[in-house]
MARTIVO-317069 format. One line per 10 residues: number of its first residue (from 1); their letters; for each residue y, z, x of N, C-alpha, C, O. Coordinates in pm, whole numbers. Each point is the difference from the previous one (the first is absolute). Example, Ala and Ser with C-alpha at 12.3 -4.5 7.8 and 13.67 -1.06 7.14 Angstrom:
residues 2
1	AS	-569:780:1319:119:0:-89:120:0:90:-2:66:104 ~ 107:-138:-139:119:6:82:109:73:-77:111:17:51
END
This chain:
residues 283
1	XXXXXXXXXX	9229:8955:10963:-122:39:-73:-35:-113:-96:80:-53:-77 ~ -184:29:87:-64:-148:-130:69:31:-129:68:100:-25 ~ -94:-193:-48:-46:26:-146:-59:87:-73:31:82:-86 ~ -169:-137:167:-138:98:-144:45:167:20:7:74:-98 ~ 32:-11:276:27:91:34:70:30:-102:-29:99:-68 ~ 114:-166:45:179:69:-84:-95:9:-154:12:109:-54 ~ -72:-175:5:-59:-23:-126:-104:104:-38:-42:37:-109 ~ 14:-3:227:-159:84:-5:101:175:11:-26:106:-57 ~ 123:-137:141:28:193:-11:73:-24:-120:-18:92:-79 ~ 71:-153:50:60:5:-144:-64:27:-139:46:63:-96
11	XXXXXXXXXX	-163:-128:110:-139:40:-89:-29:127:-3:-29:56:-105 ~ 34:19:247:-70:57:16:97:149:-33:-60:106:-20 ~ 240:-111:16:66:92:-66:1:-17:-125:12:94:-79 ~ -24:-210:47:1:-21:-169:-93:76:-48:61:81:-70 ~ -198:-52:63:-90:11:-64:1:188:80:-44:88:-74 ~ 81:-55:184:21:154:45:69:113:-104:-23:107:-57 ~ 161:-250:82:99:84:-179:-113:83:-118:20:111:-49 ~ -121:-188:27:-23:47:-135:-187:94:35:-90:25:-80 ~ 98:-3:200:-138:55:17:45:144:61:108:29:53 ~ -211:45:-74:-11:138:19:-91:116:-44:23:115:39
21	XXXXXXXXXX	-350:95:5:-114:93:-48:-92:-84:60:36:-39:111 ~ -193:-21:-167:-90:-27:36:-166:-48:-97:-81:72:-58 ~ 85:-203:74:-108:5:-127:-86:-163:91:14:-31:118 ~ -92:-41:-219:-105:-55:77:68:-136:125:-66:-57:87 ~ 230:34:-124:71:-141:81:24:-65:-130:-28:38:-114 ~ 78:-130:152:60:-121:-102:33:-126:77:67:5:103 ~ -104:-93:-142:30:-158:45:62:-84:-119:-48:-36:-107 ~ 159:20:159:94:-46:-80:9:-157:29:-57:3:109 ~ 80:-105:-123:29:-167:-45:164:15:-27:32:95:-73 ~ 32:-144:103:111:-58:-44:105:-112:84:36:17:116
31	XXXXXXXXXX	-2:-123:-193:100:-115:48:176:-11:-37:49:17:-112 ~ 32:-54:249:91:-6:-43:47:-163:-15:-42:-84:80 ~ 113:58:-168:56:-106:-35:201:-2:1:86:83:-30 ~ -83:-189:69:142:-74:13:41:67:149:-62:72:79 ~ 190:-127:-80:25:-1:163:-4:-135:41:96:-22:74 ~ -174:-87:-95:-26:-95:16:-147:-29:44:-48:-109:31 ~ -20:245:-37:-161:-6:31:-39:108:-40:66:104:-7 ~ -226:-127:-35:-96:120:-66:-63:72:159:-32:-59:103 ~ 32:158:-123:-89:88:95:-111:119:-65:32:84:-84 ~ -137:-96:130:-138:55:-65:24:81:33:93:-21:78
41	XXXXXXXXXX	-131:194:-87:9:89:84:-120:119:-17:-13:0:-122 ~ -62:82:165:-140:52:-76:45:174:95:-12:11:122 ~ 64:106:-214:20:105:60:-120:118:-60:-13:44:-114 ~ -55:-18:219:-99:127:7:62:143:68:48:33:108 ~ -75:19:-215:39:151:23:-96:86:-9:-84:-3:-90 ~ 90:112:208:-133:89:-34:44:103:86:9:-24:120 ~ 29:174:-179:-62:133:135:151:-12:92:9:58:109 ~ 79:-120:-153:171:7:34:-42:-92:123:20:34:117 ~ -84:-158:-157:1:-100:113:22:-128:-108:-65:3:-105 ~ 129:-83:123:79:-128:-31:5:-157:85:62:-44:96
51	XXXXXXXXXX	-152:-2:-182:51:-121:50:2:-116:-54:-64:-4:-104 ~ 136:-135:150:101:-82:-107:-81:-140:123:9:-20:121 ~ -67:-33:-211:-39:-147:68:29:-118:-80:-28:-31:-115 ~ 95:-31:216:52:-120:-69:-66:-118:40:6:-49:113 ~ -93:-11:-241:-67:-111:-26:94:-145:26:123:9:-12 ~ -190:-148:51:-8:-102:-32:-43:-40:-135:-56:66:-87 ~ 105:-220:92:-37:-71:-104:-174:-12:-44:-58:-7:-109 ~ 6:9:276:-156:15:-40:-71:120:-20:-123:1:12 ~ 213:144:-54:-23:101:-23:-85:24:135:-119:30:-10 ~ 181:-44:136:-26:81:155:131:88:37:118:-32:-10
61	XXXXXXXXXX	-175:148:54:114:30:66:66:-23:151:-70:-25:98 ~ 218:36:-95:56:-45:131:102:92:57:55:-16:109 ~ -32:128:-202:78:123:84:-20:95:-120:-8:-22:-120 ~ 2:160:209:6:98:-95:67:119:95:36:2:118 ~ -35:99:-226:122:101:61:-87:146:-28:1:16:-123 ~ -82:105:193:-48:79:-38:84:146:10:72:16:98 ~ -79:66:-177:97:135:23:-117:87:-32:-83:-9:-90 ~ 99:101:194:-82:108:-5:82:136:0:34:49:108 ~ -5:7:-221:92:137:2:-73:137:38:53:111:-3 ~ -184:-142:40:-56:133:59:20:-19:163:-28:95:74
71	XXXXXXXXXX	71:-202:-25:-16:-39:122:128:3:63:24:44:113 ~ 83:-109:-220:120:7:2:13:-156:67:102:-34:60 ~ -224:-59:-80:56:-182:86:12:-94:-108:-44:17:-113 ~ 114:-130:159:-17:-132:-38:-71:-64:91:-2:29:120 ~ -68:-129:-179:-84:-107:44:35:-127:-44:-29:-52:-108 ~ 100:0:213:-14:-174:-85:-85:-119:26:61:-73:79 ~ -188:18:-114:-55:-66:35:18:-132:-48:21:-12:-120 ~ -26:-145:226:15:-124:26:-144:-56:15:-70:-12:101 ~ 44:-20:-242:-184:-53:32:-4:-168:21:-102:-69:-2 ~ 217:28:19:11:-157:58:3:11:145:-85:-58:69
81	XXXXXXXXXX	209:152:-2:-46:54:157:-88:97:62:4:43:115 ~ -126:1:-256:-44:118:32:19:131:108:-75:45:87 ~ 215:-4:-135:24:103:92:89:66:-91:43:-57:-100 ~ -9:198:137:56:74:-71:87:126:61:-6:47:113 ~ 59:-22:-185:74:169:98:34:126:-83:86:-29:-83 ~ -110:114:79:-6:155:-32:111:75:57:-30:44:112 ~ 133:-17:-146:99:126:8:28:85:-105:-13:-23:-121 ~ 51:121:175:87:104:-87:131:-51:-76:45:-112:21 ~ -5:175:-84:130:-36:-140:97:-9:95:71:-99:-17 ~ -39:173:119:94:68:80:3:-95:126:103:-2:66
91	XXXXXXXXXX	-205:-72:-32:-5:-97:116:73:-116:-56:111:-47:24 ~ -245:2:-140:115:-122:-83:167:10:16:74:-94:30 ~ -42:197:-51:166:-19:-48:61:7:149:100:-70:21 ~ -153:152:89:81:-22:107:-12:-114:47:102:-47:50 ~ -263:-63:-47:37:-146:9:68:-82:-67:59:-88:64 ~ -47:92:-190:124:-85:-9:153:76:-58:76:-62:-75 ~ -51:185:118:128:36:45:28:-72:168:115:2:44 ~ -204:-49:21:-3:7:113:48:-206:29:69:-60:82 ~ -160:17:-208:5:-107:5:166:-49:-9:63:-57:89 ~ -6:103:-242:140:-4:-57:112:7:153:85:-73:52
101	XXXXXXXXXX	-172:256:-19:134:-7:130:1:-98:91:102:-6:69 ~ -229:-114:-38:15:-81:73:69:-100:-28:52:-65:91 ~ -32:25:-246:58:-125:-5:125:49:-21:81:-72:59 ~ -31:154:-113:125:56:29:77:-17:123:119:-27:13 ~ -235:53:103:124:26:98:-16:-185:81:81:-34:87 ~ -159:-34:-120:-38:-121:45:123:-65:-80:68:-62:82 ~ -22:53:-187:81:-37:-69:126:-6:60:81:-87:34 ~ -92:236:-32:180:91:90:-7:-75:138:111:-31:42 ~ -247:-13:59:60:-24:103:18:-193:-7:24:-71:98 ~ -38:41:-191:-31:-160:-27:214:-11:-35:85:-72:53
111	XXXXXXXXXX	-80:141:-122:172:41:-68:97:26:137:120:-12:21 ~ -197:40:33:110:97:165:-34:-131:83:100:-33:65 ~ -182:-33:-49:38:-130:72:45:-139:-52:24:-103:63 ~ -21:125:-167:52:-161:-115:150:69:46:71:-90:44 ~ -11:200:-40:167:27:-3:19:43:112:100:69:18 ~ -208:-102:110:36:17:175:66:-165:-11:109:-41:41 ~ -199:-21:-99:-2:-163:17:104:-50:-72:70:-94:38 ~ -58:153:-140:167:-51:-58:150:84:54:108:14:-56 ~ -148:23:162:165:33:47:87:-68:15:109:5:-56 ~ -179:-133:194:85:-46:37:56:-132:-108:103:-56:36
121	XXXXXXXXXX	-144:26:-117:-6:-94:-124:175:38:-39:72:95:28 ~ -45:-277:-138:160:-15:37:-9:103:-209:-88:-24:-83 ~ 205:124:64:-21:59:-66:-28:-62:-148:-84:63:-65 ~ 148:-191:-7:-49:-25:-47:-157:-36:-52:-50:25:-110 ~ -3:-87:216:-154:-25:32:-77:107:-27:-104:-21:-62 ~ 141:173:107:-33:100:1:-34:96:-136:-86:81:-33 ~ 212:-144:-25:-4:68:-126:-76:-93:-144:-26:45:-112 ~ 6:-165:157:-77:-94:-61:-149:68:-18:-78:3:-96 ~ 73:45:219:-189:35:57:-37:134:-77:-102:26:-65 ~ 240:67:97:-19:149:-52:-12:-5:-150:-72:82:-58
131	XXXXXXXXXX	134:-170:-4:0:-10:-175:-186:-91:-51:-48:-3:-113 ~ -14:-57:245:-125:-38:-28:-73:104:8:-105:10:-63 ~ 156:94:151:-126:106:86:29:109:-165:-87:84:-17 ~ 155:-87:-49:53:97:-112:-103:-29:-95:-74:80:-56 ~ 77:-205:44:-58:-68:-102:-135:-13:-66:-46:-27:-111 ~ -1:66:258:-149:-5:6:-58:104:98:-84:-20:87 ~ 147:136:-120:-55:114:17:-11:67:-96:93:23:-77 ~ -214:22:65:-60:55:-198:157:159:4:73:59:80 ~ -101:-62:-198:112:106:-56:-105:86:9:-117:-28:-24 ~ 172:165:71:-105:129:-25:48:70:-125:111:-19:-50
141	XXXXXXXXXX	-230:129:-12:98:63:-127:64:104:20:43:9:115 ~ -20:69:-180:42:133:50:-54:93:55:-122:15:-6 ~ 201:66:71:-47:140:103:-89:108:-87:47:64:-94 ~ -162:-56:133:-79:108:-62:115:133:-22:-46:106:-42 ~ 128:-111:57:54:177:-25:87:-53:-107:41:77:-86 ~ 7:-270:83:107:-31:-91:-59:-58:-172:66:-7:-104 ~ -231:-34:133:-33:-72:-108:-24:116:-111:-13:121:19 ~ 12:-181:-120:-93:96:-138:-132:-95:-62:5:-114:-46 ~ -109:194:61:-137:-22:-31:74:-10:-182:106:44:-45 ~ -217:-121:-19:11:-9:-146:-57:62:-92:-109:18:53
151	XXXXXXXXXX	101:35:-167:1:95:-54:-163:-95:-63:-14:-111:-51 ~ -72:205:83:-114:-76:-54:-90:88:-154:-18:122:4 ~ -23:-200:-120:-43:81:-87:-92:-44:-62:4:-123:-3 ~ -123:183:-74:-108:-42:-55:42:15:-163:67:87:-57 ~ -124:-189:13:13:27:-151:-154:-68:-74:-40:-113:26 ~ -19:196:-107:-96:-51:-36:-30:-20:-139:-11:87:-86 ~ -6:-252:68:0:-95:-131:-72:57:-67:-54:105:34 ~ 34:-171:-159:-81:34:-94:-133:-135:36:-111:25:-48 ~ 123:-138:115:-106:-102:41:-86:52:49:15:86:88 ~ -160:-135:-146:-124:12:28:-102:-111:47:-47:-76:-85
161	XXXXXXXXXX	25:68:171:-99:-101:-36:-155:45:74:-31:118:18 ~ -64:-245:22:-138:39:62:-34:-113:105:-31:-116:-24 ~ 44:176:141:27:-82:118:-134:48:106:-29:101:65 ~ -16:-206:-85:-130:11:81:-137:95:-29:-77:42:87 ~ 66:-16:-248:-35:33:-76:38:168:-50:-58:74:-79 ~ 197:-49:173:26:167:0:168:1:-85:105:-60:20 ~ -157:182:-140:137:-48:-79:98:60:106:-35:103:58 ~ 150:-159:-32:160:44:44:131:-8:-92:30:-66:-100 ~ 27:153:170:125:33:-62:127:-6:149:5:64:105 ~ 103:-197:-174:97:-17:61:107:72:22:36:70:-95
171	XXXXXXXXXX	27:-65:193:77:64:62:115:-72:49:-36:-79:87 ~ 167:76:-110:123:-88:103:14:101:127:-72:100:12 ~ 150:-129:61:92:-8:83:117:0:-1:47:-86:-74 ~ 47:167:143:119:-46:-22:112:32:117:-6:119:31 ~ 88:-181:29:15:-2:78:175:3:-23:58:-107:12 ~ -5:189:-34:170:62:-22:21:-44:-155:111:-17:-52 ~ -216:4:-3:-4:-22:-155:-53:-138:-5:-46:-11:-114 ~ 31:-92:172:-54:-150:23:-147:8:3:-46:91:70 ~ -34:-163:-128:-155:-38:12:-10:-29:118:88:-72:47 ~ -212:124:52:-74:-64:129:-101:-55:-16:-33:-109:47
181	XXXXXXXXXX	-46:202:-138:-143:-30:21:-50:103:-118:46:110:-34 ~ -176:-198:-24:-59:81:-89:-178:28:56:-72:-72:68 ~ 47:208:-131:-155:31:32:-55:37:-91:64:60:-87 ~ -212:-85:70:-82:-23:-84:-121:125:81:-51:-14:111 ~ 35:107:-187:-65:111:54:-128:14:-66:-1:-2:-123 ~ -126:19:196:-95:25:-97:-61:90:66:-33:-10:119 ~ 7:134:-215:-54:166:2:-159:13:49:-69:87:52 ~ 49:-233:-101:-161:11:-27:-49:-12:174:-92:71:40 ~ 146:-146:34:-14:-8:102:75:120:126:108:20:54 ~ -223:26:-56:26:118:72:5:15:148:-41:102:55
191	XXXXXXXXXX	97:-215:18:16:5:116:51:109:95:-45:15:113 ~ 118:42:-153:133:89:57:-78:104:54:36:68:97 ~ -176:-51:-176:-37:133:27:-100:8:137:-35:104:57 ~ 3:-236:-23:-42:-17:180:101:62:74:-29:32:115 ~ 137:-9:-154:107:2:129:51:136:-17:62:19:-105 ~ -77:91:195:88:124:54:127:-69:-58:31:-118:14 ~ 35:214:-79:143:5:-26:128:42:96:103:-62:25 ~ -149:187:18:76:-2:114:5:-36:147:97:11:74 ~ -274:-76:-31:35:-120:94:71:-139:-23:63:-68:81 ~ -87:49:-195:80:-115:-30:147:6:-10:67:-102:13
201	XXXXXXXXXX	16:289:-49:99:-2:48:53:-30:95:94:-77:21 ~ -184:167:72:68:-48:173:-26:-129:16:99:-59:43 ~ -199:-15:-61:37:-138:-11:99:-108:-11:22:-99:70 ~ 47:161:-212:74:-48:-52:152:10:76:77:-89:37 ~ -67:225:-32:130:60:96:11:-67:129:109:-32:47 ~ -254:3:26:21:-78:150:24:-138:-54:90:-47:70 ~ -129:-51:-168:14:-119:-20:187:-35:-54:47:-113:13 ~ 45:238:-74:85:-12:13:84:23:107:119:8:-30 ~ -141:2:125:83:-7:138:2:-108:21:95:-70:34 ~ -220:39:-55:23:-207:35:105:-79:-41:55:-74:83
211	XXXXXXXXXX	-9:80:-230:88:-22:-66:127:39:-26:30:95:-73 ~ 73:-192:155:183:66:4:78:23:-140:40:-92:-71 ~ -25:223:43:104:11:-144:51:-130:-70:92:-66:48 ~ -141:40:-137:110:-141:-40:-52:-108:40:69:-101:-15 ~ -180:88:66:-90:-110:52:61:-128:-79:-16:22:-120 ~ 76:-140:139:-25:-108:-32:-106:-33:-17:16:-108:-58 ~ -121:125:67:-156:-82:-40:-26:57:-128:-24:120:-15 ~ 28:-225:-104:-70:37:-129:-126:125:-35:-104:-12:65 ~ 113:119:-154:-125:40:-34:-57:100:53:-119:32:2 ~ 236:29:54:-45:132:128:2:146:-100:-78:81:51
221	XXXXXXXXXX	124:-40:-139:20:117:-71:-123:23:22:-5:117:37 ~ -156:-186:-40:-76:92:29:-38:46:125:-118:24:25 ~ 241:-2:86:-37:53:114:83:140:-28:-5:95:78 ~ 60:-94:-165:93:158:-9:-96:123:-118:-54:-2:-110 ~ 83:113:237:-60:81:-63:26:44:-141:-86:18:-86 ~ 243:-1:70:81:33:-162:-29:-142:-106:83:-13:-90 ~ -175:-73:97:25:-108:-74:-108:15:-125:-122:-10:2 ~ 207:37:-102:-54:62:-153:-162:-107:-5:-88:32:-79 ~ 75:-123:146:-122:-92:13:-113:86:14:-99:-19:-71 ~ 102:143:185:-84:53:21:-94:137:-99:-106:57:26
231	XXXXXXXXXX	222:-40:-163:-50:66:-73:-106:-60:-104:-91:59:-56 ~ 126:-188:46:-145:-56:-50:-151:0:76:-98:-34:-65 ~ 86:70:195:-130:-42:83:-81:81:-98:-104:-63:-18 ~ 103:163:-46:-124:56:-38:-10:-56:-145:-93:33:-74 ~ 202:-130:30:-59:-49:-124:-91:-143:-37:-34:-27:-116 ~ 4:-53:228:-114:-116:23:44:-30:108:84:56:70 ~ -167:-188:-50:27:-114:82:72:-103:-21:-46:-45:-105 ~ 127:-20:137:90:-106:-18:-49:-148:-23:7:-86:88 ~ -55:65:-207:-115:-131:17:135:-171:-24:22:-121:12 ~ 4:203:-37:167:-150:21:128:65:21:34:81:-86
241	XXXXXXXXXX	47:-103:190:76:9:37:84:-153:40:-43:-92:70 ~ 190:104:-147:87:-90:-44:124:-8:102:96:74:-24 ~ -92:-158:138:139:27:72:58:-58:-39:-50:-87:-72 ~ 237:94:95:56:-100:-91:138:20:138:120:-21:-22 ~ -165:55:129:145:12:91:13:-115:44:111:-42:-31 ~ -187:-52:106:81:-127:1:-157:-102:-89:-121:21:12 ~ 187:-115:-86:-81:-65:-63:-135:101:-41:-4:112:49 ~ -122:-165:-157:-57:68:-48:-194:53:79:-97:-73:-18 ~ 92:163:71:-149:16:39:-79:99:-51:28:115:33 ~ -121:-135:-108:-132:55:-69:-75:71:93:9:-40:116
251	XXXXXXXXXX	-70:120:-133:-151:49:114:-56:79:-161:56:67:-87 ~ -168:-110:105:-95:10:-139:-160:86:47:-60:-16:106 ~ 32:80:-189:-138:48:45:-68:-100:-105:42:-37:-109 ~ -163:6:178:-117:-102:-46:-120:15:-74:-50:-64:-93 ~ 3:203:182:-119:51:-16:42:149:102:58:9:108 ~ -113:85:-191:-10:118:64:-117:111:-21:2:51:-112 ~ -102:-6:200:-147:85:-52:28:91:135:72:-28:97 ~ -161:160:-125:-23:97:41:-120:-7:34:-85:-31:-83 ~ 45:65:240:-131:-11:63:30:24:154:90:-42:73 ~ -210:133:-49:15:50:133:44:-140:111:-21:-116:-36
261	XXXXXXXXXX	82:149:172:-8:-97:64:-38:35:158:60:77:75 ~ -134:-127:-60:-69:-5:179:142:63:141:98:-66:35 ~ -136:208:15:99:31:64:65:-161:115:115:-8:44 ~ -194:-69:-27:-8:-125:92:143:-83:-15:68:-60:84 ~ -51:85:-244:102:-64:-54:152:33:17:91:-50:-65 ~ -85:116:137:110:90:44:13:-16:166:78:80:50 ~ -147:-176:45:-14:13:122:28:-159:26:-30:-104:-58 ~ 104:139:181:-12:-151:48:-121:-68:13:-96:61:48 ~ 84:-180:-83:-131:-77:22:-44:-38:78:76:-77:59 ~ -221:92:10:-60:5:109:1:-77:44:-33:-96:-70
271	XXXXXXXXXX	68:65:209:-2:-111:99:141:-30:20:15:-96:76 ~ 104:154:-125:123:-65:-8:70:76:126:-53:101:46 ~ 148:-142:-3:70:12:130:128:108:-42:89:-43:-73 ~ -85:151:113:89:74:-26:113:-10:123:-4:15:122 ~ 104:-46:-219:175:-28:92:133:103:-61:27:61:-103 ~ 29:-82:227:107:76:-36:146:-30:-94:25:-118:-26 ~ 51:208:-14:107:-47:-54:76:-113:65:20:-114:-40 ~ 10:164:129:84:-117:62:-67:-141:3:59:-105:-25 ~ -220:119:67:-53:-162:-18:5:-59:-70:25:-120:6 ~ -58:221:-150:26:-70:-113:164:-101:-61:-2:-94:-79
281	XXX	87:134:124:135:-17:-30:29:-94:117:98:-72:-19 ~ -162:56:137:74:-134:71:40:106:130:19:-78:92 ~ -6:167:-59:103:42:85:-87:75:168:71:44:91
END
């Protein structure tokens, strides 16, 4: 899967976390910084439909990601290949459960002929090769039934500030008592209330299947349903959010207004070539 892909659904749970009724839409502005690059990103919400477009430097867009919770799809659109593809929550995850089991077993059968080919080998030689093949095969972590998830907790500062002209109030993170990440919440921005609450549950519940207990990948607590994160959604929008799991990344709101938006804006764009999962991914 690309980049912007990985960048754009990631946007696009980030900013889900903290949304959840119904009033005129909202178009939100906001940039993330560090990582080693800025990314623009412009999310419209309206009527429990969502979507997260990620700008260029010349403020064009070149992929965006649409969720429609009355519909129950994602949409990810590629406006450099103008084409795009539409599934369900539930399709997504069996393609790339589907993907994983492939390289899995491509792996396993790559392993079963490197040690057909070292049989007849003189045993020293043999055991030279097996201590390379050790070496550089990634370590896995522990067994979902053996790991423990970390004890995650909100604590909220007395810091105030006015970020993108909406006052907020900070919030840590905490992650078995350790800082992760801090959020900057602002009330005034009333996003949350575009979005059904309990479609966005089931949402939420199918987007954690995606994700294995104990995930090695930074920043996932907001795919769990029990994650004290989610008792803030009805108290703002998140106009800075502070990661701090590996090195430091910002995502900042810029500009944020309330104003109806054109149902159009929610649809793939006309003329574009609709493809399937698998095309999209190579396979």
């Amino acid at each position: 899967m690309s980049r912007y892909r990985v960048v754009a659904c990631a946007a696009l749970v980030t900013a889900l976390v903290w949304t959840g009724q119904a009033s005129a839409g909202w178009v939100i502005d906001q940039v993330m910084k560090g990582g080693g690059e800025g990314t623009r990103q412009q999310v419209l919400l309206q009527a429990n439909r969502m979507k997260t477009l990620m700008l260029g430097e010349d403020g064009a867009p070149f992929a965006a990601v649409i969720l429609d919770l009355n519909a129950e799809t994602i949409t990810q659109v590629d406006y450099k290949g103008r084409h795009y593809i539409s599934t369900t929550v539930q399709e997504f995850g069996q393609m790339l459960q589907g993907v994983q089991q492939a390289m899995s077993g491509e792996m396993a059968e790559a392993m079963k002929q490197m040690l057909e080919q070292m049989k007849d080998m003189p045993e020293e030689q043999r055991k030279v090769v097996e201590q390379m093949m050790r070496s550089r095969t990634p370590k896995t972590g522990p067994a979902p039934q053996d790991c423990v998830e970390p004890k995650v907790e909100l604590k909220k500062t007395g810091q105030q500030a006015t970020i993108a002209g909406y006052p907020a109030v900070r919030y840590d993170v905490l992650a078995d008592g350790k800082p992760e990440s801090e959020l900057w919440l602002a009330s005034g921005i009333a996003a949350w209330r575009e979005i059904d609450p309990q479609k966005l549950q089931r949402f939420a519940s199918e987007m954690a299947k995606l994700v294995p207990r104990c995930s090695r990948m930074k920043g996932q607590h907001g795919f769990r349903r029990d994650d004290p994160a989610w008792k803030l959604a009805g108290e703002g929008y998140p106009v800075r959010t502070v990661h701090r799991s590996e090195g430091e990344v910002t995502m900042e709101v810029v500009k944020a207004e309330s104003r109806s938006i054109p149902a159009a804006e929610f649809q793939p764009p006309a003329g574009f070539t609709k493809k399937t999962l698998r095309d999209m991914m190579g396979h």
